[in-house]
DOGUVO-826376 format. One line per field, with one value per residue: y, z, x of N, C-alpha, C in turn; residue number from 1; residue in three letters; chain. Coordinates in steps of 0.02 Angstrom, whole numbers, always signed. Layout:
# DOGUVO-826376
nv <- (Y / ...)
nw <- (Z / ...)
nu <- (X / ...)
cav <- (Y / ...)
caw <- (Z / ...)
cau <- (X / ...)
cv <- (Y / ...)
cw <- (Z / ...)
cu <- (X / ...)
rodren <- (NUM / ...)
vodo <- (ALA / ...)
voza <- (A / ...)
***
This chain:
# DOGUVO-826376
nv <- (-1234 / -1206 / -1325 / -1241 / -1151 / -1198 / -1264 / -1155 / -1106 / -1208 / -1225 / -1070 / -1092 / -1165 / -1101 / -982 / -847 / -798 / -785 / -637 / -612 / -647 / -552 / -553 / -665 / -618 / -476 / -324 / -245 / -362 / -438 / -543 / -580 / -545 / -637 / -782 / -758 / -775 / -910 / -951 / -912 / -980 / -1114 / -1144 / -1079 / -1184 / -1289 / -1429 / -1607 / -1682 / -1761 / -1779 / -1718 / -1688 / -1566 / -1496 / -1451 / -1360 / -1416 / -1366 / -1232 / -1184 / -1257 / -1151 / -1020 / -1053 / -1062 / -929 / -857 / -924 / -870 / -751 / -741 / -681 / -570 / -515 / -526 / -442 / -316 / -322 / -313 / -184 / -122 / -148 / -99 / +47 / +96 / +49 / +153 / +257 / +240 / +240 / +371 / +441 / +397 / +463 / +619 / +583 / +601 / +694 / +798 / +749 / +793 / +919 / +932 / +919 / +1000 / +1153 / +1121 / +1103 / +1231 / +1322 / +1260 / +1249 / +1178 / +1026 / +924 / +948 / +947 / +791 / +738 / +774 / +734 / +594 / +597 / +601 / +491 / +386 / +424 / +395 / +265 / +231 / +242 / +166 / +54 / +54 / +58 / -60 / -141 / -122 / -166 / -276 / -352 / -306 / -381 / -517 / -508 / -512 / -610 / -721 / -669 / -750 / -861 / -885 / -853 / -961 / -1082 / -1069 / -1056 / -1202 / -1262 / -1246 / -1302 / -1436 / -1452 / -1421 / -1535 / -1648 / -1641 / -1630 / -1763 / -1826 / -1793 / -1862 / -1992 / -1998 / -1944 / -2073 / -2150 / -2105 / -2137 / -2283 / -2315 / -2271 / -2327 / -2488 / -2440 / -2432 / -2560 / -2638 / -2594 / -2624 / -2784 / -2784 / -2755 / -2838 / -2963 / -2937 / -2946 / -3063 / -3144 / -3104 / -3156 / -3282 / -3304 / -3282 / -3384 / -3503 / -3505 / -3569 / -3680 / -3760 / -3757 / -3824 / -3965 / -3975 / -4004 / -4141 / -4210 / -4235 / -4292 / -4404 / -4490 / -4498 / -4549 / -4687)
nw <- (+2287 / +2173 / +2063 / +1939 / +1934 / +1921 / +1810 / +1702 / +1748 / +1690 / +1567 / +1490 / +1511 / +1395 / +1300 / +1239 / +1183 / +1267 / +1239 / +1288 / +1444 / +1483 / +1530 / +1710 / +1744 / +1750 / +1730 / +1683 / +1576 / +1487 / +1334 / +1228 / +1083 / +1069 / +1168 / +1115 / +1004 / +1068 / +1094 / +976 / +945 / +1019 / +1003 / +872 / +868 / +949 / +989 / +853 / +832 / +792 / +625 / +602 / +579 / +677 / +822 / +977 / +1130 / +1253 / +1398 / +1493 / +1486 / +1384 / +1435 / +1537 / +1468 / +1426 / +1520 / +1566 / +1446 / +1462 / +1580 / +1560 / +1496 / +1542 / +1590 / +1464 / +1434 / +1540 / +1492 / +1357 / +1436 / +1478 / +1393 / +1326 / +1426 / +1431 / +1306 / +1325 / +1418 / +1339 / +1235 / +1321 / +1354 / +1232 / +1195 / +1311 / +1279 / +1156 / +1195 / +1271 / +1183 / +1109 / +1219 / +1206 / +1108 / +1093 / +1198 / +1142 / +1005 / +1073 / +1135 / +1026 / +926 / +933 / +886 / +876 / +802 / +729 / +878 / +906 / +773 / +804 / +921 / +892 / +811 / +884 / +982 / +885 / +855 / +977 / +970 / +853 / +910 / +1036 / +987 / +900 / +1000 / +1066 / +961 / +946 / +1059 / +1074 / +950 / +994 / +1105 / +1037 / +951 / +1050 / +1105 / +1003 / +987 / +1109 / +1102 / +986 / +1025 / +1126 / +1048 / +978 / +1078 / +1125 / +1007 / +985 / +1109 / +1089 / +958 / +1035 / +1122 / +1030 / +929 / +1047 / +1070 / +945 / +953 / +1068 / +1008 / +899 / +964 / +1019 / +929 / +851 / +968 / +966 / +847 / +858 / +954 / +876 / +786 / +883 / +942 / +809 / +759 / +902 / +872 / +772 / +789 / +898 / +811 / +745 / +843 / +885 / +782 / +767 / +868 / +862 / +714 / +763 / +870 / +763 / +720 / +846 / +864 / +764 / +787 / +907 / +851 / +772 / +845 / +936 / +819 / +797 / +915 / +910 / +827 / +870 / +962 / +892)
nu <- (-319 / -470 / -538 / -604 / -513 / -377 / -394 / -402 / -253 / -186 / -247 / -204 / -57 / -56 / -85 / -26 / -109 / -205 / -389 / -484 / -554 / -740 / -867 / -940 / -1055 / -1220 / -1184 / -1257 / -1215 / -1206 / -1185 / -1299 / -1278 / -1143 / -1088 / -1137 / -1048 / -923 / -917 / -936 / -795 / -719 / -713 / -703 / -568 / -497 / -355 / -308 / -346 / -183 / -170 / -304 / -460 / -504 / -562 / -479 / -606 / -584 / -714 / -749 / -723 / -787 / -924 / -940 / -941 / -1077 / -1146 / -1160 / -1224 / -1363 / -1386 / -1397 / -1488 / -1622 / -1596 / -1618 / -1730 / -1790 / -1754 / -1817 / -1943 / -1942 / -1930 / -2062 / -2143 / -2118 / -2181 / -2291 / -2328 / -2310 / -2413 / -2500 / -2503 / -2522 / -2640 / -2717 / -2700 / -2768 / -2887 / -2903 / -2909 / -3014 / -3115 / -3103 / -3139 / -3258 / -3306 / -3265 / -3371 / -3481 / -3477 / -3474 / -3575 / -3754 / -3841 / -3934 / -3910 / -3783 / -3708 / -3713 / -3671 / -3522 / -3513 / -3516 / -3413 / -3317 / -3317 / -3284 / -3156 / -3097 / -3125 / -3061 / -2905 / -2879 / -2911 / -2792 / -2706 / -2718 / -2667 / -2539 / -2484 / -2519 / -2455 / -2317 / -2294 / -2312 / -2198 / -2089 / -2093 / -2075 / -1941 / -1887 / -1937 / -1813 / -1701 / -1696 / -1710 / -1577 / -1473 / -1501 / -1473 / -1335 / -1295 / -1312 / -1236 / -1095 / -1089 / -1110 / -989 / -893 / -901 / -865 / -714 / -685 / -711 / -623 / -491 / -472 / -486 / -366 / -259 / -251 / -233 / -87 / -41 / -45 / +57 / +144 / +170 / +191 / +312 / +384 / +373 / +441 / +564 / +595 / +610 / +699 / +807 / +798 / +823 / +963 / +1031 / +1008 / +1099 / +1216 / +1252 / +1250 / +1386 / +1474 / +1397 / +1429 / +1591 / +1601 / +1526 / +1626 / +1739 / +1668 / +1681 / +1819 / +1866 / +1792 / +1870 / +1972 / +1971 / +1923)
cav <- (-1207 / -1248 / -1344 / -1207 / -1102 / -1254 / -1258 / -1085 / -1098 / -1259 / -1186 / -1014 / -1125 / -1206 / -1056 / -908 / -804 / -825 / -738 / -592 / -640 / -617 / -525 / -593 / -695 / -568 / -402 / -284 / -223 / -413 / -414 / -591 / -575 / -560 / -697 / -828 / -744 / -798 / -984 / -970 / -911 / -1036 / -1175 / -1107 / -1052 / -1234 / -1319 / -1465 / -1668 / -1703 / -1805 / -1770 / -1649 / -1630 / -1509 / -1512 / -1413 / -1362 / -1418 / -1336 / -1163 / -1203 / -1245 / -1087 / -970 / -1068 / -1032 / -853 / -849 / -932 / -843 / -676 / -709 / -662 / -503 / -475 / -535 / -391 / -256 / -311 / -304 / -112 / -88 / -145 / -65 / +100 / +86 / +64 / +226 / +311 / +236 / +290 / +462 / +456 / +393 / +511 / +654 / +596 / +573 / +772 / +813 / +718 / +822 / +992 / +967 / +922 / +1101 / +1190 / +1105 / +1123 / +1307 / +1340 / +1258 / +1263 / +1120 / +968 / +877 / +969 / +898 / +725 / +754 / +788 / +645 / +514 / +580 / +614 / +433 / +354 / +448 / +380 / +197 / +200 / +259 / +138 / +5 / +50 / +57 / -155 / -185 / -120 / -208 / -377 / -352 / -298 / -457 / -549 / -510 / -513 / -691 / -731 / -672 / -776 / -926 / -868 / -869 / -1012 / -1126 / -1045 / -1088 / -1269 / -1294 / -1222 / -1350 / -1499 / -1463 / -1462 / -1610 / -1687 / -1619 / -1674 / -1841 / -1825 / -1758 / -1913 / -2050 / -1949 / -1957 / -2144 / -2190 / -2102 / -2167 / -2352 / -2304 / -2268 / -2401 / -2518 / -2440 / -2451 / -2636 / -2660 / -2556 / -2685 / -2827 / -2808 / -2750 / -2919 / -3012 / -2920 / -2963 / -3144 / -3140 / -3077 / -3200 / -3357 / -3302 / -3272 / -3459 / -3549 / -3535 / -3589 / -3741 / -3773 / -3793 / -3892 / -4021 / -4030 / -4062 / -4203 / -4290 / -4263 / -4332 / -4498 / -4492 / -4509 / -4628 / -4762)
caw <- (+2221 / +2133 / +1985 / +1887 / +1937 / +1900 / +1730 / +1669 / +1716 / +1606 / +1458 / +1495 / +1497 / +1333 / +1239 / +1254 / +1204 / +1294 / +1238 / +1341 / +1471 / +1458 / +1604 / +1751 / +1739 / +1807 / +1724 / +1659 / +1504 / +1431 / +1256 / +1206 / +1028 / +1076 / +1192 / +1085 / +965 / +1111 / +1096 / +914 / +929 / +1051 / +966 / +811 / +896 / +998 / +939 / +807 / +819 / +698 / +560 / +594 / +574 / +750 / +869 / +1061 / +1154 / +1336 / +1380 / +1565 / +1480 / +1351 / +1477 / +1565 / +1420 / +1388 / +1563 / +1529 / +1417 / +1492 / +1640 / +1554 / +1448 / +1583 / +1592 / +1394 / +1441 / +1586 / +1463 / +1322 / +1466 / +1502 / +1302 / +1305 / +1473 / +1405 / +1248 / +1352 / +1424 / +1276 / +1225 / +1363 / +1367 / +1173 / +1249 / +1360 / +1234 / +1118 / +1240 / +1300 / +1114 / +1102 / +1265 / +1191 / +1046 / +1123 / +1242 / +1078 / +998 / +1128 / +1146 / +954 / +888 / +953 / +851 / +898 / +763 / +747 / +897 / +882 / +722 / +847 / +982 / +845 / +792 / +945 / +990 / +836 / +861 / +1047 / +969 / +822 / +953 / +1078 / +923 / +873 / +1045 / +1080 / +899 / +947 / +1127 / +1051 / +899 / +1055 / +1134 / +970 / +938 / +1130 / +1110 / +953 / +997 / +1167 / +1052 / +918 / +1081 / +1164 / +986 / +951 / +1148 / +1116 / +947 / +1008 / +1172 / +1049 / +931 / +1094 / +1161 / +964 / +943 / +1093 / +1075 / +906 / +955 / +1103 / +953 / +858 / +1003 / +1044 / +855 / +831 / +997 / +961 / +798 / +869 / +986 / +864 / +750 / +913 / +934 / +769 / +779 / +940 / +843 / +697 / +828 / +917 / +769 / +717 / +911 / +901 / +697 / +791 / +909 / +809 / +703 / +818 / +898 / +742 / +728 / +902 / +845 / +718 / +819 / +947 / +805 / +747 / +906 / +931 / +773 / +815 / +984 / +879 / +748 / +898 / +989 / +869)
cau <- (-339 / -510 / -522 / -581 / -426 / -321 / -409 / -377 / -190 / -181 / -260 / -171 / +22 / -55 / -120 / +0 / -125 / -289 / -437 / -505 / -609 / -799 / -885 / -944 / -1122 / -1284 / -1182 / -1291 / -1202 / -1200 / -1209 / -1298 / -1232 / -1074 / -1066 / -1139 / -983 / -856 / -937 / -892 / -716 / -682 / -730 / -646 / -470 / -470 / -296 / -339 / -294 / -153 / -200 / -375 / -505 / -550 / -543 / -493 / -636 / -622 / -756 / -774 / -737 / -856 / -994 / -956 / -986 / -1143 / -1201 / -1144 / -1273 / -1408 / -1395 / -1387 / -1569 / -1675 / -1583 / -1614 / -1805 / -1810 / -1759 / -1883 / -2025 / -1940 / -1965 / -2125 / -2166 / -2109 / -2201 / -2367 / -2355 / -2303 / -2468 / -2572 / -2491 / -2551 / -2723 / -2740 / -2697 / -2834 / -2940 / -2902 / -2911 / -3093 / -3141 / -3088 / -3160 / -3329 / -3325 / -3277 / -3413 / -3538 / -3487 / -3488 / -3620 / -3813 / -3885 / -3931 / -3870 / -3695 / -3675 / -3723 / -3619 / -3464 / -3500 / -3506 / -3336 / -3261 / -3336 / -3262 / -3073 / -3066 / -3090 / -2983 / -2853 / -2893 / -2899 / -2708 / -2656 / -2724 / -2621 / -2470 / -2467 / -2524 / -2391 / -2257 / -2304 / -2297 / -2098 / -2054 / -2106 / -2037 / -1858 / -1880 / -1893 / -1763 / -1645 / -1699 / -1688 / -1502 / -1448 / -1511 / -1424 / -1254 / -1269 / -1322 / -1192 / -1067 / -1115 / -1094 / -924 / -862 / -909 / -833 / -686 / -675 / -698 / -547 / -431 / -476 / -444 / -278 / -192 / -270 / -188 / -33 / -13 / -9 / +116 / +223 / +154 / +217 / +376 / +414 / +390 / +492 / +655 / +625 / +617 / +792 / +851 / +800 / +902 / +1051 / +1057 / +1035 / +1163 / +1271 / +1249 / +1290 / +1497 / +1472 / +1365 / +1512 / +1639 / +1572 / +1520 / +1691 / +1775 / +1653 / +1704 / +1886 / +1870 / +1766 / +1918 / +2036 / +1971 / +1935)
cv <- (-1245 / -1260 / -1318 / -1142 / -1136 / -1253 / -1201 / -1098 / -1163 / -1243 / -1129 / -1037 / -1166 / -1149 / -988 / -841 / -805 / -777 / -682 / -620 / -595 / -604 / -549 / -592 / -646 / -470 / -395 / -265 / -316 / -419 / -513 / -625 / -615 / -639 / -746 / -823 / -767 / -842 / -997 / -986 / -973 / -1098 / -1150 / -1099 / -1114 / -1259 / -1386 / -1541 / -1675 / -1771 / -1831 / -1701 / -1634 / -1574 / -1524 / -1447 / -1412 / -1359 / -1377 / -1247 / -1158 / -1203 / -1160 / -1031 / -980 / -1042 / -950 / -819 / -853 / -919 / -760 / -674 / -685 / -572 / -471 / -479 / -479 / -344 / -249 / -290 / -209 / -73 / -77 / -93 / +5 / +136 / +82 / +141 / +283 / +307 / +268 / +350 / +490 / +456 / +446 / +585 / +654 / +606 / +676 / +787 / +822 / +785 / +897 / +991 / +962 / +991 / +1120 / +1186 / +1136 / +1201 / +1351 / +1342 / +1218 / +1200 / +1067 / +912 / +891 / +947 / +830 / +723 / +739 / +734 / +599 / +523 / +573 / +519 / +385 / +369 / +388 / +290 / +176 / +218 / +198 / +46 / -2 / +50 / -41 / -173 / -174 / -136 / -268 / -360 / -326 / -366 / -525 / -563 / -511 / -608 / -749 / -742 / -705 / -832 / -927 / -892 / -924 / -1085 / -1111 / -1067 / -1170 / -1309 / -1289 / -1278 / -1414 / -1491 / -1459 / -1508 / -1665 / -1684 / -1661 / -1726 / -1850 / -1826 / -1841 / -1969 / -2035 / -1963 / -2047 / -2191 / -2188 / -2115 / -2242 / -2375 / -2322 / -2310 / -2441 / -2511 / -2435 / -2534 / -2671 / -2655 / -2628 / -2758 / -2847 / -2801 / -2828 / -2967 / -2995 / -2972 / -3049 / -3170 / -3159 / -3131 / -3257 / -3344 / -3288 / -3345 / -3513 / -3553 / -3573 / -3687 / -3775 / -3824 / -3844 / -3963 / -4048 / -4045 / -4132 / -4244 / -4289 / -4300 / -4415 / -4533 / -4536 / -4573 / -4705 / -4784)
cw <- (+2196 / +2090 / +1946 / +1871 / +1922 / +1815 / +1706 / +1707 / +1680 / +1555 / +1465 / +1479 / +1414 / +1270 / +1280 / +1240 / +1212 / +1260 / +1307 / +1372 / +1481 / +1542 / +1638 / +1738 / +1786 / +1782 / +1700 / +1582 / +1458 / +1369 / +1223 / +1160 / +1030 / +1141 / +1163 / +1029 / +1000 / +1108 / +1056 / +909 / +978 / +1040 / +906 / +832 / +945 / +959 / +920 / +826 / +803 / +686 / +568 / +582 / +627 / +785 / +944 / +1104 / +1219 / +1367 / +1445 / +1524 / +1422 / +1388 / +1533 / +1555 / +1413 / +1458 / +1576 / +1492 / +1439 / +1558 / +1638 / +1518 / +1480 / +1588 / +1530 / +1392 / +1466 / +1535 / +1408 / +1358 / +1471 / +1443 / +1305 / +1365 / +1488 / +1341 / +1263 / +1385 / +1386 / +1243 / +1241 / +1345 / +1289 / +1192 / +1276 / +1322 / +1206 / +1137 / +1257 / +1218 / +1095 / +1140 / +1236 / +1144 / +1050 / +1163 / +1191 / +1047 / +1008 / +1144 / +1065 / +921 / +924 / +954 / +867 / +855 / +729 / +799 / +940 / +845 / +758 / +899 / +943 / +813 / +831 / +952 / +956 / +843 / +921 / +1006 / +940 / +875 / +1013 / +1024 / +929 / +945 / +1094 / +1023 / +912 / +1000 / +1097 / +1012 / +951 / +1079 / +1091 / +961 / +991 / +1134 / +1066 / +971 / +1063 / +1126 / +1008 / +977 / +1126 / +1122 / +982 / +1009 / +1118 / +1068 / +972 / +1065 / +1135 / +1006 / +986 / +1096 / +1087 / +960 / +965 / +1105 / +1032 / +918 / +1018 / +1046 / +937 / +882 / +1013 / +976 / +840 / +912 / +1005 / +897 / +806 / +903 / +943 / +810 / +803 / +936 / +881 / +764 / +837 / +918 / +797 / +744 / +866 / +885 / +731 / +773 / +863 / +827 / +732 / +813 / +897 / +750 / +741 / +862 / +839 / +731 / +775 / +900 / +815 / +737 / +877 / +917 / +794 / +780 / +927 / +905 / +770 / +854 / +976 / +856 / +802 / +939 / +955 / +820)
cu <- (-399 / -502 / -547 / -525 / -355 / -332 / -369 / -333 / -167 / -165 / -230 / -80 / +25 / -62 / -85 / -31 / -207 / -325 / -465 / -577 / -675 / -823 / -917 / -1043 / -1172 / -1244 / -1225 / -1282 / -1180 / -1221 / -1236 / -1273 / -1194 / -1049 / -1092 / -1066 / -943 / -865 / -897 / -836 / -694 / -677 / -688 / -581 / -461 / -440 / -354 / -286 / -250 / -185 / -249 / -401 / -555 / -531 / -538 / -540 / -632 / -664 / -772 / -790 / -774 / -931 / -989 / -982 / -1061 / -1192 / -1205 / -1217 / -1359 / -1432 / -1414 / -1477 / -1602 / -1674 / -1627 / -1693 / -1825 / -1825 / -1818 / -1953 / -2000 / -1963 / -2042 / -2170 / -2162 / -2162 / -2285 / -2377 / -2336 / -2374 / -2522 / -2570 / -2536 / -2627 / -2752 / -2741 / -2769 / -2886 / -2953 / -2929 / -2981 / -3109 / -3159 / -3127 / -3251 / -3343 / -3316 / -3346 / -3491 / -3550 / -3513 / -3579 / -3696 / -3848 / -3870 / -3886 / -3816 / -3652 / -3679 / -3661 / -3538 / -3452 / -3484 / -3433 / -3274 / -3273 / -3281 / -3178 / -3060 / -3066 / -3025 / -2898 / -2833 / -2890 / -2809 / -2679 / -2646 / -2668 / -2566 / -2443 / -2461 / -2454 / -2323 / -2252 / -2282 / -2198 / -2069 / -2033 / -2080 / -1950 / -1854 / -1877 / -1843 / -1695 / -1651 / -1679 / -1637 / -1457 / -1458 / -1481 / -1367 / -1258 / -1284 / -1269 / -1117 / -1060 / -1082 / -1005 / -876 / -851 / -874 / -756 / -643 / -657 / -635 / -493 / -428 / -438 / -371 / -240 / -220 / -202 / -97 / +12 / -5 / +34 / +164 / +230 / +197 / +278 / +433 / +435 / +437 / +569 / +638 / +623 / +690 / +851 / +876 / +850 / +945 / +1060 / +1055 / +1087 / +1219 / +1298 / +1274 / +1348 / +1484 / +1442 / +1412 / +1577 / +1618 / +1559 / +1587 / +1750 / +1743 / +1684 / +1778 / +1885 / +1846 / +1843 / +1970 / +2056 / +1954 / +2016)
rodren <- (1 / 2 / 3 / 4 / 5 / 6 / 7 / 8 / 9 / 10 / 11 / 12 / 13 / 14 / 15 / 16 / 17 / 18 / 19 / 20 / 21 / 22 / 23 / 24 / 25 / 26 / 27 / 28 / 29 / 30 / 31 / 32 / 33 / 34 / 35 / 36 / 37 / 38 / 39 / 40 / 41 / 42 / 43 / 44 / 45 / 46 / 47 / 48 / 49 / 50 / 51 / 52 / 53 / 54 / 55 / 56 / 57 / 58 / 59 / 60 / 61 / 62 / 63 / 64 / 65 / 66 / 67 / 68 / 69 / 70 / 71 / 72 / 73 / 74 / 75 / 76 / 77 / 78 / 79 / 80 / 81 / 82 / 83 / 84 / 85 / 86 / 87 / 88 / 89 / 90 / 91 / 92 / 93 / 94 / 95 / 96 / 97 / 98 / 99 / 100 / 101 / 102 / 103 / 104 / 105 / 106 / 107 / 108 / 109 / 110 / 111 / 112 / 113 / 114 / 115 / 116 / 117 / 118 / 119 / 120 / 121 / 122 / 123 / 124 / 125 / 126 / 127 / 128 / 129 / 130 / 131 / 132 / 133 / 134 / 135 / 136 / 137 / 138 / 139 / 140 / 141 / 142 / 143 / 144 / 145 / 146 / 147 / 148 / 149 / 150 / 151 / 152 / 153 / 154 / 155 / 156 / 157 / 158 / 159 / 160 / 161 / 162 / 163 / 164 / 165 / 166 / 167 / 168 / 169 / 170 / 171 / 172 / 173 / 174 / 175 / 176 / 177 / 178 / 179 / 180 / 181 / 182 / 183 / 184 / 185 / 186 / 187 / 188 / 189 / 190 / 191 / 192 / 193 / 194 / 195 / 196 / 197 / 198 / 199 / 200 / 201 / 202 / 203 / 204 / 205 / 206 / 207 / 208 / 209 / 210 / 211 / 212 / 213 / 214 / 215 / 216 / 217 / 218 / 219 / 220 / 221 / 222 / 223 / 224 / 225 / 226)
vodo <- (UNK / UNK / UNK / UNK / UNK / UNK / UNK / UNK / UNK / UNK / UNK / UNK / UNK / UNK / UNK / UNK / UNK / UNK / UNK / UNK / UNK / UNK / UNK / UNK / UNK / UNK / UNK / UNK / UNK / UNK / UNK / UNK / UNK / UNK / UNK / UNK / UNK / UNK / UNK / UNK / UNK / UNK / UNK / UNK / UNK / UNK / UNK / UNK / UNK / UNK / UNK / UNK / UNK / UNK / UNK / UNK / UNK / UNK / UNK / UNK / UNK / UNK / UNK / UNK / UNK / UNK / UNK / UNK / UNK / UNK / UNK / UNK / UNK / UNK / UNK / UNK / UNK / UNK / UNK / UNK / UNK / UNK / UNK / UNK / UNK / UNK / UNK / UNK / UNK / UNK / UNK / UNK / UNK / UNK / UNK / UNK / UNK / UNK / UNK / UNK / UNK / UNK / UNK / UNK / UNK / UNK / UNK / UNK / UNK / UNK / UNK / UNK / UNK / UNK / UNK / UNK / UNK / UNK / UNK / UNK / UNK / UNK / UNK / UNK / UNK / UNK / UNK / UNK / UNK / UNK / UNK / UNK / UNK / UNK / UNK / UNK / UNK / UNK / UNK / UNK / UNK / UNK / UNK / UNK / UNK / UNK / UNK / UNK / UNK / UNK / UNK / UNK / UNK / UNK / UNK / UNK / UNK / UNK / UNK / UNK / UNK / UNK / UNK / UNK / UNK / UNK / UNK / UNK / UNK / UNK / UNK / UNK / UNK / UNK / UNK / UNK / UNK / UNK / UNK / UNK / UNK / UNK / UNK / UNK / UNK / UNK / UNK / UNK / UNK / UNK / UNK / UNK / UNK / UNK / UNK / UNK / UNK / UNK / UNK / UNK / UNK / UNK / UNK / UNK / UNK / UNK / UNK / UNK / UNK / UNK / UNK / UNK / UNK / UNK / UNK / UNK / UNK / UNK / UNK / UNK / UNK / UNK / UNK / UNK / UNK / UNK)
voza <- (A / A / A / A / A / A / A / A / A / A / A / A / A / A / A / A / A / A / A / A / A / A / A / A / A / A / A / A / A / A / A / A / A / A / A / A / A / A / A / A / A / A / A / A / A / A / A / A / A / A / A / A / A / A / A / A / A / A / A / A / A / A / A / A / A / A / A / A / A / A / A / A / A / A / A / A / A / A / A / A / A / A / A / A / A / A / A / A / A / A / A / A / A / A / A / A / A / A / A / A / A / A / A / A / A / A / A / A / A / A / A / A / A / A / A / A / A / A / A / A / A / A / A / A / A / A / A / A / A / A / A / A / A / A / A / A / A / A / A / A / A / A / A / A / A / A / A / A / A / A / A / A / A / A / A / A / A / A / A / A / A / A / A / A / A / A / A / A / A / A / A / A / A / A / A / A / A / A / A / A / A / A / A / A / A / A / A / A / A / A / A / A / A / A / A / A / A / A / A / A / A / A / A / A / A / A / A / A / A / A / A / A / A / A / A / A / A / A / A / A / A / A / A / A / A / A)
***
């Protein structure tokens, strides 16, 4: 049996009712969210010291969730590039539109109207459409790029706190236990002491009658012989 199949039936004989287990590291439908939410609850629903205010954290199934997570960002990276990589050819396709749009409206144009400077008139607007088009379609890549990059740090800072406050915790949580059975030892330290200071009572009272008589057969045995 490995020791994390030894683990989970441990904590499974300790905690009658386990949480539902989270899906296996590299699925597809991982919900990041929700697995930083399973961190929570588990930290939250781990039994508590007595007569402290710590908590006992497992810490293996703790680090497992966490690699849960950090195994799953890349995924949640892929799909933003599929957003954004969607989002460019919704662009182009717009592109390419205006661009037909421009074209048409230059043959119209050109078929319509005779004059030179009608269409001049028409190039410089067709001209001017294709940038502002070509304008809004750089702002809304950069600004894609912008929040792709953003929520890559938002999730990379929120991973890093959650494994630093871990790590804190735990250490916490070590002190805690170390104090209350230091604690406890010596109220049984003490506990020991006071019963062998009853014993050792008992048994000097118990020795003087004994002392007693022995004395006062002596001083008969003086009495008798002089």
């Amino acid at each position: 049996m490995s020791r994390k199949e030894s683990s989970k039936i441990d904590h499974d004989q300790n905690n009658p009712n386990p949480p539902v287990e989270p899906p296996a590291i590299g699925s597809q439908s991982v919900d990041i969210q929700q697995e930083l939410n399973r961190v929570e609850e588990m930290v939250l629903g781990s039994p508590n010291i007595p007569l402290t205010r710590r908590t006992l954290v497992d810490e293996e199934r703790l680090l497992d969730q966490l690699d849960i997570v950090r195994v799953n960002l890349p995924l949640v990276f892929e799909e933003a590039k599929a957003i954004v990589k969607e989002k460019k050819e919704i662009i182009l396709q717009a592109q390419l539109e205006a661009e037909q749009i421009v074209e048409t409206a230059k043959i119209r144009a050109s078929r319509i109207l005779n004059e030179t400077e009608i269409l001049r008139q028409a190039h410089q607007e067709a001209t001017l459409l294709q940038s502002q088009v070509q304008q809004e379609c750089e702002l809304a890549l950069e600004q894609n790029q912008i929040e792709i990059e953003q929520a890559r740090l938002q999730l990379a800072q929120e991973l890093e706190q959650m494994r630093n406050k871990a790590i804190s915790e735990a250490q916490e949580i070590q002190l805690g236990a170390d104090a209350y059975a230091d604690t406890a030892l010596e109220n049984i330290e003490q506990q020991l002491h006071d019963m062998l200071q009853v014993i050792q009572n008992g048994r000097q009272h118990l020795r003087s009658p004994a002392k007693l008589v022995d004395n006062q057969e002596t001083k008969g045995k003086e009495n008798f012989d002089s």
